[in-house]
TORGUGU-558672 format. One record per residue (C-alpha): residue in three letters; residue number from 1; x, y negated, z negated. Coordinates in nm, 4 decimals. Example, Ala and Ser with C-alpha at 12.3 -4.5 7.8 and 13.67 -1.06 7.14 Angstrom:
2
 type seq       c1       c2       c3
  ala   1   1.2300   0.4500  -0.7800
  ser   2   1.3670   0.1060  -0.7140
# end
This chain:
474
 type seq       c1       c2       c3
  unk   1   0.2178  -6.1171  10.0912
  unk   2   0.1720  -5.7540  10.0241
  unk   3  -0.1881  -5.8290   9.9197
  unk   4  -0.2955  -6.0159  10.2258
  unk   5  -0.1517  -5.7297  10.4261
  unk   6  -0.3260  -5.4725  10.3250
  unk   7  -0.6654  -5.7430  10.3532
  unk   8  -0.5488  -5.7959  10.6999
  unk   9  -0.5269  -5.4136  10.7595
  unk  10  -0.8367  -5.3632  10.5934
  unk  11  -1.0300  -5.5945  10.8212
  unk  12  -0.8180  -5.4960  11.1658
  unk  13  -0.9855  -5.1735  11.0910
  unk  14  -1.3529  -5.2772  10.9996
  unk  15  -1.3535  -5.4691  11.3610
  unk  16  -1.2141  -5.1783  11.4893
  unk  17  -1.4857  -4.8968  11.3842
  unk  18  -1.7237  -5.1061  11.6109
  unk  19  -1.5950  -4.9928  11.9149
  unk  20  -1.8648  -4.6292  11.9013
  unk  21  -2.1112  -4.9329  11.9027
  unk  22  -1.9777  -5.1784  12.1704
  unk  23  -1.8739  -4.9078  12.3970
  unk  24  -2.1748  -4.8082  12.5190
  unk  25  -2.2243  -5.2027  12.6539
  unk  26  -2.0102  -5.1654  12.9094
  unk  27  -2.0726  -4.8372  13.0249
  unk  28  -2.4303  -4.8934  13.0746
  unk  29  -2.4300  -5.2050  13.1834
  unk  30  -2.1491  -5.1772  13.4346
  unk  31  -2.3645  -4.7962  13.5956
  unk  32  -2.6475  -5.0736  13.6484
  unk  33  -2.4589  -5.3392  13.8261
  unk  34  -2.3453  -5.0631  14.0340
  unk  35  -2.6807  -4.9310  14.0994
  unk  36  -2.8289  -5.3003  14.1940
  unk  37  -2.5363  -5.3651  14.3953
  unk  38  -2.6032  -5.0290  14.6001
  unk  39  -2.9707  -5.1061  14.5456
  unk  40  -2.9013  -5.4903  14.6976
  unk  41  -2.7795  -5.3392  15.0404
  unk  42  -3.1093  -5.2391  15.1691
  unk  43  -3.3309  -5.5138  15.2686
  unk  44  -3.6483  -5.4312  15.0708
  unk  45  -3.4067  -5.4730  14.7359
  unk  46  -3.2232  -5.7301  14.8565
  unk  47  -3.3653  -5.9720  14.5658
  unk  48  -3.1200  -5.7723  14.3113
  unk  49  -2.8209  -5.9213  14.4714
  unk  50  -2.8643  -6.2443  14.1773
  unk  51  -2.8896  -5.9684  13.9104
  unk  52  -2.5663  -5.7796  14.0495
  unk  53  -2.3165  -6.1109  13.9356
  unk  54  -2.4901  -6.1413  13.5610
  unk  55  -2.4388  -5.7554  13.4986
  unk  56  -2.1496  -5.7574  13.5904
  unk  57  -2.0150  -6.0669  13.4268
  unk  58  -2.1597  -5.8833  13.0800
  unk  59  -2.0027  -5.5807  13.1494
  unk  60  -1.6816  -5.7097  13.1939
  unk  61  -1.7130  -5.9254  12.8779
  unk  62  -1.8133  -5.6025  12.6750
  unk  63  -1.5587  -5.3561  12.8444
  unk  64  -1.2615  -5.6386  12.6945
  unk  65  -1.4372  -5.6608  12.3543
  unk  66  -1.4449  -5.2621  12.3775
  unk  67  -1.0751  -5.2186  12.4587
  unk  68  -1.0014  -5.4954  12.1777
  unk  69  -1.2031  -5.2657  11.9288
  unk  70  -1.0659  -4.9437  12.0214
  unk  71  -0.7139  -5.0853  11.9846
  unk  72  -0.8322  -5.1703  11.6306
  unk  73  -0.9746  -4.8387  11.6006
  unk  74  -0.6569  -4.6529  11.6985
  unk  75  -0.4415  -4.7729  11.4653
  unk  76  -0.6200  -4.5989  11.1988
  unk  77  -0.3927  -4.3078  11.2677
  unk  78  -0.7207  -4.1014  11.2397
  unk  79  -0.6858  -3.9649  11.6350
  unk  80  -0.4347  -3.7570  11.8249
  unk  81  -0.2053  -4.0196  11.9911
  unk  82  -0.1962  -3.8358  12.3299
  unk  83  -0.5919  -3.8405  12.3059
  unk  84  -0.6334  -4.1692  12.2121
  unk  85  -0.3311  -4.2813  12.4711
  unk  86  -0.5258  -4.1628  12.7778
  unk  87  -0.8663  -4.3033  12.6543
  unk  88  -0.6798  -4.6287  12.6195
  unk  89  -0.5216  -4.6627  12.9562
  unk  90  -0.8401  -4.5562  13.1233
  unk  91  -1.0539  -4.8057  12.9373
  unk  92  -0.8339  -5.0352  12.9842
  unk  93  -0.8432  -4.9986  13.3700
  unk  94  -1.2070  -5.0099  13.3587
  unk  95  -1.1707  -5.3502  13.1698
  unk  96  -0.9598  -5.4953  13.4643
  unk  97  -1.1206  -5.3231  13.7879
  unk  98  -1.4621  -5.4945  13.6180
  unk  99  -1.2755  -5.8067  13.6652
  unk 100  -1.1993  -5.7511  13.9982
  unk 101  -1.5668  -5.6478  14.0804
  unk 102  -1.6894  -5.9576  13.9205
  unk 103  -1.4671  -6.2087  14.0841
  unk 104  -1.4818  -6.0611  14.4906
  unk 105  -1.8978  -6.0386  14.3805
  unk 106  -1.8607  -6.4636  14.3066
  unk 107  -1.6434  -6.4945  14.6063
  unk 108  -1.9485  -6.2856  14.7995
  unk 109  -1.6720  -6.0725  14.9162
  unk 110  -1.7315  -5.6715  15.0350
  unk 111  -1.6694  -5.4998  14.6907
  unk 112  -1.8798  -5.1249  14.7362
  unk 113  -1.5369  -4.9499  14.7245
  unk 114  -1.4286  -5.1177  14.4266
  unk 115  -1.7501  -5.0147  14.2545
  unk 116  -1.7544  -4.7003  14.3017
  unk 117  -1.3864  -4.6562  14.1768
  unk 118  -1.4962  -4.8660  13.8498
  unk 119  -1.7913  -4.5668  13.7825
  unk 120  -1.5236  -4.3101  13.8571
  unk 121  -1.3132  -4.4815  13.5745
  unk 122  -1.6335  -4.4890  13.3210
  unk 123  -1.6996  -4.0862  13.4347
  unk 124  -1.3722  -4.0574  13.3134
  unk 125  -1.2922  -4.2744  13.0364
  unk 126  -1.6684  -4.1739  12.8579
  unk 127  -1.5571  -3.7737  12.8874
  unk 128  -1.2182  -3.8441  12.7150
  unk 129  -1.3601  -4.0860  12.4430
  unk 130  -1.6312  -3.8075  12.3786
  unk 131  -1.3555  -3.5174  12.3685
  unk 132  -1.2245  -3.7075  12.1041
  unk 133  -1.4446  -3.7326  11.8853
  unk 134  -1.6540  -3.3950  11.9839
  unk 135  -1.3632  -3.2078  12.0488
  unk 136  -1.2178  -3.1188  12.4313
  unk 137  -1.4551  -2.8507  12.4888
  unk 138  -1.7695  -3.0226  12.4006
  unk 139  -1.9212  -3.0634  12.7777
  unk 140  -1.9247  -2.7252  12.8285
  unk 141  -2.0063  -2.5949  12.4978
  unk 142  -2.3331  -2.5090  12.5881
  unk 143  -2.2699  -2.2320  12.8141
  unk 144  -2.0575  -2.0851  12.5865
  unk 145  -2.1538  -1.7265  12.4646
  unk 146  -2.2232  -1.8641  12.0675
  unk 147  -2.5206  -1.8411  11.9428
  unk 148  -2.6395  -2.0801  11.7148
  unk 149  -2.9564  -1.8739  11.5875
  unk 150  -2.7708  -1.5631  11.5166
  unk 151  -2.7610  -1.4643  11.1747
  unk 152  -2.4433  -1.3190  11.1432
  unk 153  -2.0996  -1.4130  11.2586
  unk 154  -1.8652  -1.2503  11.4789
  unk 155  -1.5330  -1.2373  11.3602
  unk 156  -1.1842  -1.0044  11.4135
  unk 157  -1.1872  -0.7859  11.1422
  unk 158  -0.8481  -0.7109  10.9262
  unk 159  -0.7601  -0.3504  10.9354
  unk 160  -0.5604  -0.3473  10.6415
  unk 161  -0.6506  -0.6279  10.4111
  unk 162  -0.3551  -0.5561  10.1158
  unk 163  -0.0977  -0.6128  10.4588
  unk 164  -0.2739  -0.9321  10.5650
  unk 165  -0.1132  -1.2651  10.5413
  unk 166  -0.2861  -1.4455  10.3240
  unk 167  -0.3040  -1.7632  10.5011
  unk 168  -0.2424  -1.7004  10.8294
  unk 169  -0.5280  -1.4103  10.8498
  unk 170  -0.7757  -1.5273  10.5219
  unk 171  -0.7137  -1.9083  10.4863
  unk 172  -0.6405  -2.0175  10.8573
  unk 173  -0.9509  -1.9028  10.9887
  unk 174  -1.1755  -2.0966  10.7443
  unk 175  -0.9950  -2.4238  10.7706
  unk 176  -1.0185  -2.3260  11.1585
  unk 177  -1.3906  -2.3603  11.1636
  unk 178  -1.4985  -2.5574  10.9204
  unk 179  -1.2051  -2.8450  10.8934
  unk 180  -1.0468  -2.8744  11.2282
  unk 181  -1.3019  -3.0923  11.3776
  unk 182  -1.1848  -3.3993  11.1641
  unk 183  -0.8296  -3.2606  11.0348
  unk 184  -0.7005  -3.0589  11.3553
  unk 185  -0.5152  -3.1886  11.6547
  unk 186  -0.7290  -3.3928  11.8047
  unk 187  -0.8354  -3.6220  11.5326
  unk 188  -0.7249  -3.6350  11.2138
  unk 189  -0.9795  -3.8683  10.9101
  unk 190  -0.7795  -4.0075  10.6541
  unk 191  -0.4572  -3.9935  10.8672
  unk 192  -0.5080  -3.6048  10.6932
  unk 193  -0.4374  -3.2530  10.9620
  unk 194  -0.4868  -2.9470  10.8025
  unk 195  -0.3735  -2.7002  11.1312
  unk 196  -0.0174  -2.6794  11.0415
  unk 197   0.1401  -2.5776  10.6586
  unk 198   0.3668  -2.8760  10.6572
  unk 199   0.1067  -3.1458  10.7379
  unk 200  -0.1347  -2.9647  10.4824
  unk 201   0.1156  -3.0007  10.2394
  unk 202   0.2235  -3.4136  10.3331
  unk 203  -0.1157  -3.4840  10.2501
  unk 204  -0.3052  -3.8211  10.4472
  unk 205  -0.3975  -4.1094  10.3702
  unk 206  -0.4963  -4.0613  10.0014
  unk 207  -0.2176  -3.8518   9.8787
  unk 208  -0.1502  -3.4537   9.8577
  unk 209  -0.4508  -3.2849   9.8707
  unk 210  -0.3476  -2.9615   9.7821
  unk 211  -0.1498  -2.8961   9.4671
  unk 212  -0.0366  -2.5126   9.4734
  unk 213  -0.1734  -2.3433   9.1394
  unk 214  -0.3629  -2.6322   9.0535
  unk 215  -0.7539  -2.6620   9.1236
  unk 216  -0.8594  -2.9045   8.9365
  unk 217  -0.6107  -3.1339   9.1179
  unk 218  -0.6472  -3.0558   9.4549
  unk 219  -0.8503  -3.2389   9.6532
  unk 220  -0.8840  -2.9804   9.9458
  unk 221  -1.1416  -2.8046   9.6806
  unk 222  -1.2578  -3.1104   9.4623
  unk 223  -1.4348  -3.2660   9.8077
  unk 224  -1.6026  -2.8742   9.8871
  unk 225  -1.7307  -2.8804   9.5485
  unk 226  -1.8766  -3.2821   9.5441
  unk 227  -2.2738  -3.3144   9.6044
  unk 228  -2.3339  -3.3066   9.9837
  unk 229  -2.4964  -3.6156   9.9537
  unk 230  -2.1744  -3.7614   9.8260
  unk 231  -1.9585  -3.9726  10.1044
  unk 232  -1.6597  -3.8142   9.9846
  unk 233  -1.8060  -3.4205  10.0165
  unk 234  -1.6107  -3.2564  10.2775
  unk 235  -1.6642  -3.1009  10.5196
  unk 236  -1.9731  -3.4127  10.6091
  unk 237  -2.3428  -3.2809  10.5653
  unk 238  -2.3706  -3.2811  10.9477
  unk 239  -2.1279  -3.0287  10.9794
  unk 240  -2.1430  -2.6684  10.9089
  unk 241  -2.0555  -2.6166  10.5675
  unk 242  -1.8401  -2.3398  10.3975
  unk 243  -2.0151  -2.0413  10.2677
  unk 244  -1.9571  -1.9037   9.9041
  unk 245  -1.7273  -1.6374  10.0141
  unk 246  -1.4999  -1.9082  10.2428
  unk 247  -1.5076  -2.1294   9.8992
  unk 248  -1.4431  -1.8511   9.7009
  unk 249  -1.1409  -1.7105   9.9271
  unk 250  -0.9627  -2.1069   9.9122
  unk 251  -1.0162  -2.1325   9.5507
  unk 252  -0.8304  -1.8359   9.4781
  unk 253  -0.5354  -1.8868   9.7599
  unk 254  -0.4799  -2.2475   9.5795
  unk 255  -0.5054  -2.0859   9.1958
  unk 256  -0.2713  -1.8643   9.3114
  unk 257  -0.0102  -2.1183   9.4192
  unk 258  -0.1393  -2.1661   9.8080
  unk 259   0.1359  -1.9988   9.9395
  unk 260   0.1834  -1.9984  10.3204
  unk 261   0.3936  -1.6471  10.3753
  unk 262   0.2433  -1.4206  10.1347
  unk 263   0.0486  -1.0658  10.1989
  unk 264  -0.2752  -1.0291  10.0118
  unk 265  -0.1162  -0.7531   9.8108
  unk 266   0.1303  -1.0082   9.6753
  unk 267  -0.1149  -1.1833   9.4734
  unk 268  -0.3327  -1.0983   9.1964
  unk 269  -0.6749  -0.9724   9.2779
  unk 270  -0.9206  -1.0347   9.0138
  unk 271  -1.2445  -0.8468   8.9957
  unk 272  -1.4414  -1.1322   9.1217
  unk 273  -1.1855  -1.1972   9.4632
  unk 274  -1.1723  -0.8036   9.5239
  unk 275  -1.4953  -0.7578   9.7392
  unk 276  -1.4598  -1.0827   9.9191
  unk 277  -1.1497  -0.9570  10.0253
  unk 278  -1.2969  -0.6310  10.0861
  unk 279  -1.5867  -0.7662  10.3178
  unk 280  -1.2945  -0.8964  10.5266
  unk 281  -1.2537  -0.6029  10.6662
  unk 282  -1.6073  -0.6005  10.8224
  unk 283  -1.6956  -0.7052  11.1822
  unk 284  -1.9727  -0.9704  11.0661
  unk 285  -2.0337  -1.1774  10.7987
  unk 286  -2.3220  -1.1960  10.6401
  unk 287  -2.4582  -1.6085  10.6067
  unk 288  -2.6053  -1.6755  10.2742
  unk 289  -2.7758  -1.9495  10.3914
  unk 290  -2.9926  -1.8192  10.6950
  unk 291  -3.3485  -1.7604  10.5040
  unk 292  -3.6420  -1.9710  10.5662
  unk 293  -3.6888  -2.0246  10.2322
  unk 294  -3.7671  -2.3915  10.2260
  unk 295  -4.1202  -2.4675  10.2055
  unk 296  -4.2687  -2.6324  10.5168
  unk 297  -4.4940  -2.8682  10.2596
  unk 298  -4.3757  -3.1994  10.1064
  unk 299  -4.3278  -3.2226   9.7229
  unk 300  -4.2615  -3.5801   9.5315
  unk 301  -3.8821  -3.6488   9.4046
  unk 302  -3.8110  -3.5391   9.1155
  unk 303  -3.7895  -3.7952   8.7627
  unk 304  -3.4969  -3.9620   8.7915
  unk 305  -3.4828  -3.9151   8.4005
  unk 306  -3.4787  -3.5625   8.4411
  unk 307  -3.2261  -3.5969   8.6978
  unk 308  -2.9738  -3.8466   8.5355
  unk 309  -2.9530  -3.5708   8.2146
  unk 310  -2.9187  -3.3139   8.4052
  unk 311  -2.5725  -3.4482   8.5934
  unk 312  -2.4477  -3.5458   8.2645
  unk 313  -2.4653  -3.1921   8.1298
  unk 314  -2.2387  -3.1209   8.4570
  unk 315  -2.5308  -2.9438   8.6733
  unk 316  -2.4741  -3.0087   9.0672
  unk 317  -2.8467  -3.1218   9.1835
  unk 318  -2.8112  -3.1318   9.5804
  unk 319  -3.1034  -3.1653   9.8306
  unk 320  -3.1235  -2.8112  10.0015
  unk 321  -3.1448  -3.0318  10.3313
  unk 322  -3.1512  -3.3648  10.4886
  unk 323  -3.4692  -3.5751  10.4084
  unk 324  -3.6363  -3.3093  10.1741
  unk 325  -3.6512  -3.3167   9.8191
  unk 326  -3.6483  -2.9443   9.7223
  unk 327  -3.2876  -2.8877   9.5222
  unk 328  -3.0415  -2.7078   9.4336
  unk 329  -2.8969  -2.6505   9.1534
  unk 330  -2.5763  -2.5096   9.0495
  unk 331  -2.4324  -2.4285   8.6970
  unk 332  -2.0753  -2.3619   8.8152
  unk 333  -1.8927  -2.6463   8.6668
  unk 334  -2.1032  -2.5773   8.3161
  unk 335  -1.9201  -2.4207   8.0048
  unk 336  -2.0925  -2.2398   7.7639
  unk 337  -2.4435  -2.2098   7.9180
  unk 338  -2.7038  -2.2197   7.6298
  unk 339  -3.1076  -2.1969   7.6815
  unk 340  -3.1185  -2.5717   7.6587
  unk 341  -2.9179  -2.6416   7.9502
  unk 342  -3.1624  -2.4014   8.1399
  unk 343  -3.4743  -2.6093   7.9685
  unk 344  -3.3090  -2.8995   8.1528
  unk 345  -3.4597  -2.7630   8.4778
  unk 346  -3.8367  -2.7328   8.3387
  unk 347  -3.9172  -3.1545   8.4497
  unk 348  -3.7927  -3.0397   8.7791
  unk 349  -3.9497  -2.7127   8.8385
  unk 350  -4.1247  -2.8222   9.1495
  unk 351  -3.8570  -2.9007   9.3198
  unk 352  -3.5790  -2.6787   9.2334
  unk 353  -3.5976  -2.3552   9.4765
  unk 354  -3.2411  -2.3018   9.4738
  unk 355  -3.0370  -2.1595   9.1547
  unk 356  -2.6862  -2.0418   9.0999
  unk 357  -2.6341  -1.9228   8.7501
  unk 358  -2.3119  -1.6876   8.8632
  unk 359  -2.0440  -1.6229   8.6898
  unk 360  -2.1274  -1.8170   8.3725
  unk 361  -2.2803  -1.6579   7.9898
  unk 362  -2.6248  -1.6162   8.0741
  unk 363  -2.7643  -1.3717   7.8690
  unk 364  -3.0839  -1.1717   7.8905
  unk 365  -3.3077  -1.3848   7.6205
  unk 366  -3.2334  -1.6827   7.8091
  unk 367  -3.4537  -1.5883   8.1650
  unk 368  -3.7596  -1.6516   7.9746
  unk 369  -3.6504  -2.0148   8.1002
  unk 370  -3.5601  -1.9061   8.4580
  unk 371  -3.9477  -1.7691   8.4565
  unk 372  -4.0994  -2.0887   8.4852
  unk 373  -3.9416  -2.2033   8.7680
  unk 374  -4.2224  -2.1197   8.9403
  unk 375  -4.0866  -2.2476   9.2805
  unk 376  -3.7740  -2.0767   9.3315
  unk 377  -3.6864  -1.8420   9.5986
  unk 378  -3.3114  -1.8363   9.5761
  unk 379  -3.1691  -1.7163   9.2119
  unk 380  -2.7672  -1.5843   9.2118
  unk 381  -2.6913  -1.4561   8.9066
  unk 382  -2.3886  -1.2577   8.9780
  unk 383  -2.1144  -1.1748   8.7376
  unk 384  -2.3344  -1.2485   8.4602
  unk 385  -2.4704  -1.0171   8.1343
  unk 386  -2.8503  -0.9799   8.2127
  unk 387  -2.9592  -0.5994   8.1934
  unk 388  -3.2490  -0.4285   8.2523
  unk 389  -3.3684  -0.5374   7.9181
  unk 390  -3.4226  -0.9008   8.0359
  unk 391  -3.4460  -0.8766   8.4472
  unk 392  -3.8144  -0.7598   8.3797
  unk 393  -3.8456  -1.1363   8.2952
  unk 394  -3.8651  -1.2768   8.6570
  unk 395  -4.1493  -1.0979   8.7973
  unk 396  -4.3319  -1.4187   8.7799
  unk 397  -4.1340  -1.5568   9.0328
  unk 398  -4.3445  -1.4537   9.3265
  unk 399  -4.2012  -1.6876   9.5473
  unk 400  -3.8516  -1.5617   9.5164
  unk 401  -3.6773  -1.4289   9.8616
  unk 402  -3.2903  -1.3900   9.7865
  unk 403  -3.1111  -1.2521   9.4211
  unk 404  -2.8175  -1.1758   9.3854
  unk 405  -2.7302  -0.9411   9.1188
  unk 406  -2.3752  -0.8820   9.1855
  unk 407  -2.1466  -0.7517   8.9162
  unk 408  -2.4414  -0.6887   8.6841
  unk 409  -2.5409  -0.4052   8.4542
  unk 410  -2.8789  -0.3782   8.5974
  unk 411  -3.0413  -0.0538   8.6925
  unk 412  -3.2316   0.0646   8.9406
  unk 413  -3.4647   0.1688   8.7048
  unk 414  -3.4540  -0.2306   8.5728
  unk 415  -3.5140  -0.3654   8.9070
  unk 416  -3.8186  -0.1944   8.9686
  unk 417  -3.9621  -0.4109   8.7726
  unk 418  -3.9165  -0.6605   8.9892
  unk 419  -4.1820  -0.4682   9.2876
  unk 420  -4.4315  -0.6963   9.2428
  unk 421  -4.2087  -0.9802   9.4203
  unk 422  -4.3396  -0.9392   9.7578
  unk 423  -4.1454  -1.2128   9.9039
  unk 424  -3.7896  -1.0553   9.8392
  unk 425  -3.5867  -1.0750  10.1630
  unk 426  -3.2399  -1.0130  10.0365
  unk 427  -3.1088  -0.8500   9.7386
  unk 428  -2.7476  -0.7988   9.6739
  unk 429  -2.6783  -0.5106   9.4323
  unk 430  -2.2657  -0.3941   9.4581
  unk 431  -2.1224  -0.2957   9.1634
  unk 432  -2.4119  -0.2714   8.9456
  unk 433  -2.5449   0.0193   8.7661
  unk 434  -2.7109   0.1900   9.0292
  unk 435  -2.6130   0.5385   9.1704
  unk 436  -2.5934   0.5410   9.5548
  unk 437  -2.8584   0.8207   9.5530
  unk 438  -3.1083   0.5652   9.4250
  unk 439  -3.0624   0.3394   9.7516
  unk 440  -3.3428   0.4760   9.9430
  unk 441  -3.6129   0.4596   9.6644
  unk 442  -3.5032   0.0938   9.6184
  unk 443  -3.5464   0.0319  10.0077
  unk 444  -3.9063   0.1771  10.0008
  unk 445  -4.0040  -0.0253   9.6984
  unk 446  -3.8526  -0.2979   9.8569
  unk 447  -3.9415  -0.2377  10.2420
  unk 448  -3.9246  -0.5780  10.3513
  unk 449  -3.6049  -0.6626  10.1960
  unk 450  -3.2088  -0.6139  10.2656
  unk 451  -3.0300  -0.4577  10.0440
  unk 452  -2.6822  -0.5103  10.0096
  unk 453  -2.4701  -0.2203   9.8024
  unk 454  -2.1653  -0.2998   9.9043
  unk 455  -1.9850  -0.0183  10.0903
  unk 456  -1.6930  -0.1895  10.1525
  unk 457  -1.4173   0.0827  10.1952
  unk 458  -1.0465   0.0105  10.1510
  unk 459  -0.7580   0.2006   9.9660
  unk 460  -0.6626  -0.0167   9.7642
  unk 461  -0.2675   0.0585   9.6807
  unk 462  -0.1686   0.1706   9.3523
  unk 463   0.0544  -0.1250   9.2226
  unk 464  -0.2542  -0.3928   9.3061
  unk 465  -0.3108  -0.4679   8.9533
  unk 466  -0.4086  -0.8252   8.7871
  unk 467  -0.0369  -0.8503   8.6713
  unk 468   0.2673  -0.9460   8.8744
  unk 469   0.6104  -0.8569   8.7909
  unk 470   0.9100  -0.9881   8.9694
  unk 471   1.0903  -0.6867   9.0855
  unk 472   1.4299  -0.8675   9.0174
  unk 473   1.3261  -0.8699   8.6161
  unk 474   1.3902  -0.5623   8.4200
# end
């Protein structure tokens, strides 16, 4: 019995996610009964009249299969009941006043007024469907004062970082923009809302997805860090997706027990989290991924062979963007990089343009391999141990526009080598080995390029160390 329930569920809901298809029958085909039927009352269109009674006998058929659908639909638990309430009732009336069209229109009955109420109720009913799936300020969206083009984001800044609240100031906003759409008020996927602590914390549909002090088994950050091309990846490739920093700042609040009342300076700040926090305090954020650094010419996929090995070893290979097969690949699940992992990327060197090799054990004799990826013009190799000794290496990457050298021990003196790379665009250098004095001789060797030192600036309290003691232990 338990079996066939869940079947029964499980098919209640497959009829039910064709309502976005069958609603659209109605709506059209309803507007153009009401159109002929206006139409019909003048004497030169008068032939219409036949055409009025079959539209609207096919709209009324579709607007009942559409309320049957949506009914389906809703009790997937994935919408905002209130939202979904509303939508119901109106569609519903639609449904019925379609009827009532259709039979005084058989009866050859006066039924104008009654069609013009029935395309009030689709005016209606269509802007609350769409506000639930778009969100309730989608119609007028466009004249808001966002610009989609702009490279950086406006955003509050946090005075004081160390005094923030860690989720409420650092956390809320990111699951704000990038997860409320699906998991907020309105709608919520999975039967899963992420706008409130205690609902992040029941979970949806599929269990807990966060597990405080546990990565690895949280599925708030196993679903960021899937391939985009993956059904499961969250947030869906349509959508705007999290930048390193936003990734960066969850990981850390859910290794650190995802806490909900904490200040920043309750929690231990590792040298990696420190300047993420840091660039907090700055007005805009800088996007990573705003360069036009995607070729504009085709290239063939890449060997499935090559590929297939590759994934094994634990390399994410994404597409950089919808129907292109330039990649990207990233080393960050990989464990004790070695040379032959990075020979791994030689079949696909055509297509790879986009590298991250940060924070793993690269080492300065291993770029010779990262030299003959002739196509690349993204490289992040942050937090690793290259030096000036082995950065000389990449100057044959002259299509390269973005590095990031974060955390490094390279030199100004090391980079220079790297002035033949005409293409540079961004280059992020804070907390490396070179001297702010040498800033300006770096931008004129680099004119066409920014370059990022840092110059974050926050006092930092005394006690913020990477060690916690519980003040009630002595």
């Amino acid at each position: 019995m338990i079996i066939s329930s869940v079947i029964l569920e499980n098919i209640t809901e497959f009829i039910g996610r064709f309502h976005p298809v069958l609603v659209h029958l109605p709506i059209g085909v309803l507007l153009v009964a009401a159109l002929f039927q206006w139409l019909s009352s003048k004497e030169k269109y008068q032939s219409l009249s036949i055409a009025v009674s079959i539209a609207l006998f096919w709209g009324m058929i579709s607007a009942i299969l559409s309320c049957i659908s949506g009914y389906l639909l809703s009790n997937s638990g994935d919408y905002d009941g209130d939202l979904i309430s509303n939508h119901q009732w109106f569609g519903i009336a639609v449904a019925n006043i379609s009827i009532l069209a259709y039979g005084l229109n058989r009866r050859k009955k006066d039924n104008i007024w009654v069609t013009g109420l029935m395309v009030l109720l689709i005016i209606i009913t269509g802007h609350l469907g769409g506000s639930i799936t778009h969100g309730s300020d989608y119609l007028f969206k466009a004249f808001s004062n966002s610009d989609s083009n702009a490279i950086t984001t406006k955003r509050i800044p946090i005075p004081d970082i160390n005094e923030a609240l860690v989720y409420n100031d650092v956390i809320r906003p990111i699951l704000t923009a990038k997860c409320y759409k699906c998991h907020g008020p309105d709608k919520q996927k999975g039967k899963l809302r992420l706008d409130m602590p205690d609902l992040i914390l029941k979970g949806g549909k599929g269990g807990l997805v966060l597990v405080g002090g546990k990565v690895d088994e949280s599925e708030l950050i196993k679903r960021i860090l899937l391939a985009k091309d993956s059904d499961d990846h969250m947030p869906p490739l349509e959508q705007p997706q999290l930048t390193k920093s936003e990734l960066d700042l969850l990981h850390w609040w859910v290794s650190s027990g995802a806490d909900f009342n904490k200040k920043v300076n309750a929690l231990v700040q590792t040298d990696k989290i420190k300047p993420v926090l840091l660039a907090l305090q700055s007005e805009e954020v800088k996007e990573e991924l705003k360069l036009s650094d995607v070729p504009a010419e085709s290239v063939e996929i890449a060997d499935a062979g090559a590929i297939k090995q590759l994934q094994e070893r634990g390399i994410a290979l994404t597409a950089v963007a919808q129907n292109s097969n330039y990649l990207f690949a990233n080393f960050v699940a990989v464990e004790g990089l070695t040379e032959k992992d990075l020979q791994l990327l030689d079949p696909i060197r055509k297509q790879l343009i986009w590298l991250k090799l940060g924070d793993s054990n690269l080492k300065d004799q291993m770029l010779g391999s990262i030299s003959a990826l002739s196509s690349l013009t993204r490289l992040s190799l942050e937090r690793t141990a290259i030096t000036d000794q082995g950065i000389g290496q990449l100057k044959n990457l002259e299509k390269l526009q973005y590095l990031n050298l974060l955390g490094t021990k390279v030199s100004a003196k090391g980079l220079e080598q790297l002035k033949s790379l005409k293409e540079l665009r961004q280059i992020f250098l804070f907390q490396t080995s070179i001297k702010p004095e040498e800033a300006e001789q770096l931008k004129k060797i680099f004119p066409k390029a920014m370059i990022d030192f840092g110059g974050y600036k926050l006092q930092f309290l005394e006690s913020d160390t990477t060690e916690l003691k519980d003040p009630k232990l002595k």
